[in-house]
Biopython code that builds the backbone (N, CA, C, O; Angstrom):
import numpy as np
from Bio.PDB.StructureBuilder import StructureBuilder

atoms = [
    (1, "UNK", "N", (102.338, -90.112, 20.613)),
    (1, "UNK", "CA", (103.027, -89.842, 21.864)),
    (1, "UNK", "C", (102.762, -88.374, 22.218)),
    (1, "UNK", "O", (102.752, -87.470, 21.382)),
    (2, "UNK", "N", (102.536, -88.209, 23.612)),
    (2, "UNK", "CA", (102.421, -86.748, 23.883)),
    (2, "UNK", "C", (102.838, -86.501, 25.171)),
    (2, "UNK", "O", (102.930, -87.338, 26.069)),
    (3, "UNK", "N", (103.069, -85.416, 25.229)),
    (3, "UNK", "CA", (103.942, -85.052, 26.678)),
    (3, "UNK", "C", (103.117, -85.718, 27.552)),
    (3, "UNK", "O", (103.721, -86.567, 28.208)),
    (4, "UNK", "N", (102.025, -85.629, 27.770)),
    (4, "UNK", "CA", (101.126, -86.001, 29.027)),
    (4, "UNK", "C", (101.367, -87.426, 29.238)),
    (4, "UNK", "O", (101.326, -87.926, 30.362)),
    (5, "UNK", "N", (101.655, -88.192, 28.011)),
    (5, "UNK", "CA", (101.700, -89.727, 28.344)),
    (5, "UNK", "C", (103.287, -89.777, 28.741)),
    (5, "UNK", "O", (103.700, -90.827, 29.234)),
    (6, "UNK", "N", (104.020, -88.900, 28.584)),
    (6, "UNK", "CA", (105.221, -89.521, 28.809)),
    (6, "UNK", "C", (105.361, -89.599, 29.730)),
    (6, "UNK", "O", (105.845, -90.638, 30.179)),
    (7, "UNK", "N", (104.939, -88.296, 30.743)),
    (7, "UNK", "CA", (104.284, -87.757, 32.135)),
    (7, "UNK", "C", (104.208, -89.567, 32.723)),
    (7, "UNK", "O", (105.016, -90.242, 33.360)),
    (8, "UNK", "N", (103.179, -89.802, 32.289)),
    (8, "UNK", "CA", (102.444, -90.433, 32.868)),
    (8, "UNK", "C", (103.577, -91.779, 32.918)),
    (8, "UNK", "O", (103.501, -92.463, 33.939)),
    (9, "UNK", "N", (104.408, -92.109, 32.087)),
    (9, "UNK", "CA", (104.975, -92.756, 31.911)),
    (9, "UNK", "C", (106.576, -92.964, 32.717)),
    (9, "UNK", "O", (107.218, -93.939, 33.108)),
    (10, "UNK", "N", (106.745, -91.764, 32.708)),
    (10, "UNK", "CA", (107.821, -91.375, 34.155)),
    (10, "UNK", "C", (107.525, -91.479, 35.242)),
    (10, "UNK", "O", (108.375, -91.855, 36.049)),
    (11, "UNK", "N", (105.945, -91.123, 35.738)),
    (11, "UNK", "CA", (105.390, -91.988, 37.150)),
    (11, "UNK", "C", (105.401, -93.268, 37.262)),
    (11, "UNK", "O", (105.381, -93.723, 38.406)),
    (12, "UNK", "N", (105.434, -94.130, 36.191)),
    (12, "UNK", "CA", (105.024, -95.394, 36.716)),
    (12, "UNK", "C", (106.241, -95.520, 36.733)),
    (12, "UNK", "O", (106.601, -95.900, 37.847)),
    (13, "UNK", "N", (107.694, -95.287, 35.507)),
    (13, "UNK", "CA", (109.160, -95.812, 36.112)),
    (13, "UNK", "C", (109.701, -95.165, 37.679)),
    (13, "UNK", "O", (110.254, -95.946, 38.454)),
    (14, "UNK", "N", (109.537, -93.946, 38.012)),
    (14, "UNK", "CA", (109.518, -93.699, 38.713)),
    (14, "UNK", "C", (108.772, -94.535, 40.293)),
    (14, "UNK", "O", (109.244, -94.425, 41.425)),
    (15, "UNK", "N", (107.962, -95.057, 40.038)),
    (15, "UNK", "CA", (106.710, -95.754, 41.266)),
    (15, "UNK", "C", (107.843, -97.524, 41.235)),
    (15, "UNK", "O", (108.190, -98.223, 42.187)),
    (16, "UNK", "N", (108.041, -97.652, 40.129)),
    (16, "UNK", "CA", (108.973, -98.870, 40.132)),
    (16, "UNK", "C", (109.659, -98.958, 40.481)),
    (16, "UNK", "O", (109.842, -99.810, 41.351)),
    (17, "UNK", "N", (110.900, -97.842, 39.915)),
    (17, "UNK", "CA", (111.799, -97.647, 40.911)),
    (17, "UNK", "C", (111.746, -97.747, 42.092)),
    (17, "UNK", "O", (112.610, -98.399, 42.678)),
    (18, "UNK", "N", (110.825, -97.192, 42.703)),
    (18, "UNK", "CA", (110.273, -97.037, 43.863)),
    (18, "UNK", "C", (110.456, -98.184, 44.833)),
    (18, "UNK", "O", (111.047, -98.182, 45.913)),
    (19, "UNK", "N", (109.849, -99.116, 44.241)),
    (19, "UNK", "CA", (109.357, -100.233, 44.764)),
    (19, "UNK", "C", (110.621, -100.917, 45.042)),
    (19, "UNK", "O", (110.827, -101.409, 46.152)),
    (20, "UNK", "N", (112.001, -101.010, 43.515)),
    (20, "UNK", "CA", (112.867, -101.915, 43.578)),
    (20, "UNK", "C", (113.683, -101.654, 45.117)),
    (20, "UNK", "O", (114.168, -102.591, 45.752)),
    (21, "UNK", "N", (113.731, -100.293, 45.554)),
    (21, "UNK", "CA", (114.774, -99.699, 46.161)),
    (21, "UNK", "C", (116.261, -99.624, 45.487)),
    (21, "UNK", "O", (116.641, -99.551, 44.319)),
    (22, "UNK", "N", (116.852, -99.668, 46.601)),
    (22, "UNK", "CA", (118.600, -99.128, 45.582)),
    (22, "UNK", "C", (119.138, -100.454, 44.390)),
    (22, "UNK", "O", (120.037, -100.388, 43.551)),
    (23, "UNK", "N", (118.173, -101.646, 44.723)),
    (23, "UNK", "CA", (118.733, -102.474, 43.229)),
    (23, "UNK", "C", (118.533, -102.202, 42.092)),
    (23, "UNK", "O", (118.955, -102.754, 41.076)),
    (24, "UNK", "N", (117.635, -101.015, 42.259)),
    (24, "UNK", "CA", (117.483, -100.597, 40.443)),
    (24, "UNK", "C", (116.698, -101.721, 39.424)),
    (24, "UNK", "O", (116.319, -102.870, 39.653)),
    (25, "UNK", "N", (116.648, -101.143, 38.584)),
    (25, "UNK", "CA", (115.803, -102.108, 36.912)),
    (25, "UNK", "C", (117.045, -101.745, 35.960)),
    (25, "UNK", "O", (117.624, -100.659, 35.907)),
    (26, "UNK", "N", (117.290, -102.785, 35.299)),
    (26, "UNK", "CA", (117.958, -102.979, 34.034)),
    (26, "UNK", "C", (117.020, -101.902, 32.916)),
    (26, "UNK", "O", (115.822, -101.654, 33.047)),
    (27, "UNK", "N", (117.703, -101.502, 32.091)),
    (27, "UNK", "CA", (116.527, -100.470, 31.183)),
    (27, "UNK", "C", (116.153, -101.132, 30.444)),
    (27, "UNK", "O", (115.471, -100.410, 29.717)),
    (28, "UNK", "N", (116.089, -102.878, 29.790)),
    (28, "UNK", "CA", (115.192, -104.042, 28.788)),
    (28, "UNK", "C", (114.103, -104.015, 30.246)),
    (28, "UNK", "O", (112.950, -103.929, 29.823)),
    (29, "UNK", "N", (114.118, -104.051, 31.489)),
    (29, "UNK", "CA", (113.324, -104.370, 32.362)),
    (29, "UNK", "C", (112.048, -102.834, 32.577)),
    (29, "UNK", "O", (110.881, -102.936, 32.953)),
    (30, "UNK", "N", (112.625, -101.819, 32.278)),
    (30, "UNK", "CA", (111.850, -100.371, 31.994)),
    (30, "UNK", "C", (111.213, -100.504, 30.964)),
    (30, "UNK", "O", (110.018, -100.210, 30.994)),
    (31, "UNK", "N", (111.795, -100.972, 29.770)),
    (31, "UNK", "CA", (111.017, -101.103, 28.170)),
    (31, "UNK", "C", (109.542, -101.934, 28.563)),
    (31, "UNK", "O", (108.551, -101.640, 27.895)),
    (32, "UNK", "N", (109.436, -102.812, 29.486)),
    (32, "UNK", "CA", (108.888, -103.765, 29.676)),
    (32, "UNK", "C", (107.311, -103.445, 30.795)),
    (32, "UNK", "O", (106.507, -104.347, 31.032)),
    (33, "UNK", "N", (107.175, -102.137, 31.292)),
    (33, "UNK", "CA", (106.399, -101.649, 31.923)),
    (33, "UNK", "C", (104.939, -101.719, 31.213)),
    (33, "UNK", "O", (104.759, -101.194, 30.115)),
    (34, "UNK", "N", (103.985, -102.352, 31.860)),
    (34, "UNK", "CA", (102.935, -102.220, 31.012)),
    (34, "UNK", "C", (102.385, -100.924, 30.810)),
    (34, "UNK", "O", (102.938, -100.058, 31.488)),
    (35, "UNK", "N", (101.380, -100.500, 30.015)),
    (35, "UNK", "CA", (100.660, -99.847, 29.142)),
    (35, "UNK", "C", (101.492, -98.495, 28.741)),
    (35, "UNK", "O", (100.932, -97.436, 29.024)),
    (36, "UNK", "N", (102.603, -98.435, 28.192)),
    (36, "UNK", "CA", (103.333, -97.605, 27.393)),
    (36, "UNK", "C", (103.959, -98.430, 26.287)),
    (36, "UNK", "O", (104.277, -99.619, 26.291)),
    (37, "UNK", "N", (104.065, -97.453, 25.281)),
    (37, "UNK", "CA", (105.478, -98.007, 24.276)),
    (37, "UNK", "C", (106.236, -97.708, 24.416)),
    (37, "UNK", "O", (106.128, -96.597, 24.934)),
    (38, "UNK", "N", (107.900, -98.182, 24.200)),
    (38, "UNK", "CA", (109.279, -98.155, 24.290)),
    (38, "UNK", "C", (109.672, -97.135, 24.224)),
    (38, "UNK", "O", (110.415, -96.689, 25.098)),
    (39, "UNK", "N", (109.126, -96.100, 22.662)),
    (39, "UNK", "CA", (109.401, -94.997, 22.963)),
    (39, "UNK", "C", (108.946, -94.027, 24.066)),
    (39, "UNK", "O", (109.879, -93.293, 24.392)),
    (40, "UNK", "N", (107.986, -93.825, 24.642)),
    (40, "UNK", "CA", (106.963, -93.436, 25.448)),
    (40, "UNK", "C", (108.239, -93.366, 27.063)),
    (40, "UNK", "O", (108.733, -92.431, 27.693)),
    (41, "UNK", "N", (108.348, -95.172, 27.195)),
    (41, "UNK", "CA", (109.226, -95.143, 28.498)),
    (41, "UNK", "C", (110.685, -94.777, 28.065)),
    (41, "UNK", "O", (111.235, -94.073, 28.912)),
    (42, "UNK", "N", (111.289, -94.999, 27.217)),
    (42, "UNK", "CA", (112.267, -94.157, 27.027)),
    (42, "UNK", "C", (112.121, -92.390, 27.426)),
    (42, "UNK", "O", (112.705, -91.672, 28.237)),
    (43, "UNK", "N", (111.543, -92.261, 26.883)),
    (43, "UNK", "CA", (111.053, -90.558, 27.108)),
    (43, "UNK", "C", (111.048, -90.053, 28.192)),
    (43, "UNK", "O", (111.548, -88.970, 28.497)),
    (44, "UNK", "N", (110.131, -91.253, 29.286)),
    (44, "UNK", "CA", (110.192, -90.886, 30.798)),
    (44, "UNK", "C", (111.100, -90.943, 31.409)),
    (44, "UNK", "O", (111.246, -90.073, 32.268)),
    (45, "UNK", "N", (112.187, -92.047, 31.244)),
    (45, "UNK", "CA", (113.333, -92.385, 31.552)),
    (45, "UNK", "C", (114.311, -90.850, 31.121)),
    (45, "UNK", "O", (115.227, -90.541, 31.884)),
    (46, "UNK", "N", (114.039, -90.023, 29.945)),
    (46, "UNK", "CA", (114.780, -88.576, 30.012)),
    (46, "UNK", "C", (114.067, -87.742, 30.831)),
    (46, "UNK", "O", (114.741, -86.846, 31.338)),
    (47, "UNK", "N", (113.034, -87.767, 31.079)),
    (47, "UNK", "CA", (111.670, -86.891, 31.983)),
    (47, "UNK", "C", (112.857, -86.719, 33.202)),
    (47, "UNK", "O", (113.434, -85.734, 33.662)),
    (48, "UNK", "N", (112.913, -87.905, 33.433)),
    (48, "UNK", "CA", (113.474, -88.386, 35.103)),
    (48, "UNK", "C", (114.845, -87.847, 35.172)),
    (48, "UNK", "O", (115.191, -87.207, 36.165)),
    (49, "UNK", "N", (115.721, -88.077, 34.103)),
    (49, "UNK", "CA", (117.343, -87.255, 33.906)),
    (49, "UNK", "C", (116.664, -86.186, 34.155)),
    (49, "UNK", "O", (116.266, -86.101, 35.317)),
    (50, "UNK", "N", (116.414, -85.395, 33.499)),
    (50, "UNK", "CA", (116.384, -84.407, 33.488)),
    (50, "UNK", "C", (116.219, -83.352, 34.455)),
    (50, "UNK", "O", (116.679, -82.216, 34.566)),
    (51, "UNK", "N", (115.243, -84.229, 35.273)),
    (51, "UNK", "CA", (114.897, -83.822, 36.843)),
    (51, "UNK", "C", (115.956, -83.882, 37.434)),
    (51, "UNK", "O", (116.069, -83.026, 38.310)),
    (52, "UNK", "N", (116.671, -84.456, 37.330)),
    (52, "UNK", "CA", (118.082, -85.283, 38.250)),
    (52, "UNK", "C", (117.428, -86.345, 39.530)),
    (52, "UNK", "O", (117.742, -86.373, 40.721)),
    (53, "UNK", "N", (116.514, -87.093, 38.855)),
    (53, "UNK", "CA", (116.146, -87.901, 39.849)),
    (53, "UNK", "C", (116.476, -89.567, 39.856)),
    (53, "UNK", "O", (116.163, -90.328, 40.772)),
    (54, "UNK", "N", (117.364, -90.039, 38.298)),
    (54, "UNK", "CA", (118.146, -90.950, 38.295)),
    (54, "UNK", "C", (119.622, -91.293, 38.517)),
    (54, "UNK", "O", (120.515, -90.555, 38.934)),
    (55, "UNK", "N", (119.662, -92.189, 38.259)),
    (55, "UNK", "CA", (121.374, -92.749, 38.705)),
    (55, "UNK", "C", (121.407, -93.943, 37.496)),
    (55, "UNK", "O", (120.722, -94.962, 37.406)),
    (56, "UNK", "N", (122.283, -93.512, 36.761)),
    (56, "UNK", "CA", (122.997, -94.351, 35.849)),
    (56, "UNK", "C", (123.886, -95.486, 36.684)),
    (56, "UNK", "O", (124.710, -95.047, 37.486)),
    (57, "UNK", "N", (123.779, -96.634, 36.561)),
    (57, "UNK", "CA", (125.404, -97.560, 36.452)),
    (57, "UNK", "C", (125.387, -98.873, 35.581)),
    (57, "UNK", "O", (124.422, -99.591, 35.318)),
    (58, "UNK", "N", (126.402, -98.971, 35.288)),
    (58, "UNK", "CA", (127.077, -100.667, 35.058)),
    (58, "UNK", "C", (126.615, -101.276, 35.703)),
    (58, "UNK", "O", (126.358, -100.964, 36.866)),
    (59, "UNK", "N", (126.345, -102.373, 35.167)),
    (59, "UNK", "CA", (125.954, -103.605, 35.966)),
    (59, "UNK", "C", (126.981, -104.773, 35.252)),
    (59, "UNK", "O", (128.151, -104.801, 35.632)),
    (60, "UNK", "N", (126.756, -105.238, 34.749)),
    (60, "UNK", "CA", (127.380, -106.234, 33.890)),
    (60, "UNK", "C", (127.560, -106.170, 32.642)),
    (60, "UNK", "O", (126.549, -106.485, 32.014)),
    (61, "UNK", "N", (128.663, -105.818, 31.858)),
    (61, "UNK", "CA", (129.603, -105.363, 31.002)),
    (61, "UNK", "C", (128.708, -104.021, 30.641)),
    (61, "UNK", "O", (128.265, -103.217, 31.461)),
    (62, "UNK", "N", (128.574, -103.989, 29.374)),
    (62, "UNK", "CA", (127.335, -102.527, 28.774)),
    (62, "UNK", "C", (125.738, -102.311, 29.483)),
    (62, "UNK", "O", (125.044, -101.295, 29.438)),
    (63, "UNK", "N", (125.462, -103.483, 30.069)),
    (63, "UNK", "CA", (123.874, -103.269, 30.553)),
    (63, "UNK", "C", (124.043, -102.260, 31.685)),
    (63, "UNK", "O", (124.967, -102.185, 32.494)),
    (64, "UNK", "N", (122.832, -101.413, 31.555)),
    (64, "UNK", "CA", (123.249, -100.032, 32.768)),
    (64, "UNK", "C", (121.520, -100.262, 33.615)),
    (64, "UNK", "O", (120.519, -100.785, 33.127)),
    (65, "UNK", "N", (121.640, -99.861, 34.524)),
    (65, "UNK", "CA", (120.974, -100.164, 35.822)),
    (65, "UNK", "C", (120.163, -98.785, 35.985)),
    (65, "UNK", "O", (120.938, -97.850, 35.784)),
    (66, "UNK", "N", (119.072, -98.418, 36.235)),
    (66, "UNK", "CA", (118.686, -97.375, 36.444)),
    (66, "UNK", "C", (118.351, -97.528, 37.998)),
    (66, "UNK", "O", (117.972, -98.621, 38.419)),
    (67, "UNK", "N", (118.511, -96.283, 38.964)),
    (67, "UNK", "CA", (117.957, -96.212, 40.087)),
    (67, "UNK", "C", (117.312, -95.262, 40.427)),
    (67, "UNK", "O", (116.774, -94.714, 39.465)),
    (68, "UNK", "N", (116.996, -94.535, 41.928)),
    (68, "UNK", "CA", (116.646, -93.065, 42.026)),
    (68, "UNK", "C", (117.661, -92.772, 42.954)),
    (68, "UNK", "O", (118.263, -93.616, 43.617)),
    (69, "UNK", "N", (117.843, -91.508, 42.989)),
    (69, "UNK", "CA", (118.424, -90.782, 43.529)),
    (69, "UNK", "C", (117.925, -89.695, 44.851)),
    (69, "UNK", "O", (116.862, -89.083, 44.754)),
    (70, "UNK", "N", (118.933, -89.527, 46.224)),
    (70, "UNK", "CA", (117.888, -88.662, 47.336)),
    (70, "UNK", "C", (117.561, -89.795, 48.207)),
    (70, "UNK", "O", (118.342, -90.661, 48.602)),
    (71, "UNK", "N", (116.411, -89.691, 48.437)),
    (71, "UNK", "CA", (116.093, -91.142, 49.523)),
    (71, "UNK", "C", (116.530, -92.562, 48.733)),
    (71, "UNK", "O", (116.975, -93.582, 49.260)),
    (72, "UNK", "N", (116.252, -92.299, 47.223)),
    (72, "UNK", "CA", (116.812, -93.679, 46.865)),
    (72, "UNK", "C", (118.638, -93.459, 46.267)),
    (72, "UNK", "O", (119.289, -92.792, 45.463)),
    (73, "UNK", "N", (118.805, -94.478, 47.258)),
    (73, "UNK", "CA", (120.724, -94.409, 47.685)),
    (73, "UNK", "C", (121.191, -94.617, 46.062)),
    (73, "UNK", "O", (120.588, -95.482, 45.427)),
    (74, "UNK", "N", (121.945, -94.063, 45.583)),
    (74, "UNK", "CA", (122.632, -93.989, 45.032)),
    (74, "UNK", "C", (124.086, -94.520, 44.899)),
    (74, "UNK", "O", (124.943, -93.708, 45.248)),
    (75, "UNK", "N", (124.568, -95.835, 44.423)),
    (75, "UNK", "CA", (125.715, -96.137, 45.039)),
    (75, "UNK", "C", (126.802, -96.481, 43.781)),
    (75, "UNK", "O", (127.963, -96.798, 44.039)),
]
sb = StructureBuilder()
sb.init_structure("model")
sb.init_model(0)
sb.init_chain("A")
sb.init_seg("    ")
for serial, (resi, resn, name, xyz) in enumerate(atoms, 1):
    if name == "N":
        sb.init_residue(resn, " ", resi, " ")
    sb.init_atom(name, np.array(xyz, "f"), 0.0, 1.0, " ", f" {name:<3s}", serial, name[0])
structure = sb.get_structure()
């Protein structure tokens, strides 16, 4: 694993996100991105906190929802 792939790996959750709009991906549905490993998209998935460019929520009981944040609504 190396920074550059994680990089690379926060664009594509990021580009997904993208795509879902404000319904977000479940994070088993992020693990699931092709050509990274779990750890890898996990990583990007902190890339992206870190930026402050996600949104945590509940969805149904413990499963949490990732979205974006800014143009992507936040609710």
């Amino acid at each position: 694993m190396t920074t550059e792939k994680i990089g690379q790996a926060a664009g594509a959750i990021w580009k997904r996100l993208h795509e879902k709009g404000t319904s977000g991906l479940f994070i088993t549905e992020v693990k699931k991105i092709p050509g990274f490993g779990t750890d890898e998209l996990l990583a990007g998935v902190g890339w992206l906190a870190r930026e402050g460019k996600l949104c945590f929520k509940d969805a149904i009981g413990k499963r949490i929802v990732l979205s974006l944040v800014g143009e992507e609504i936040c609710v």
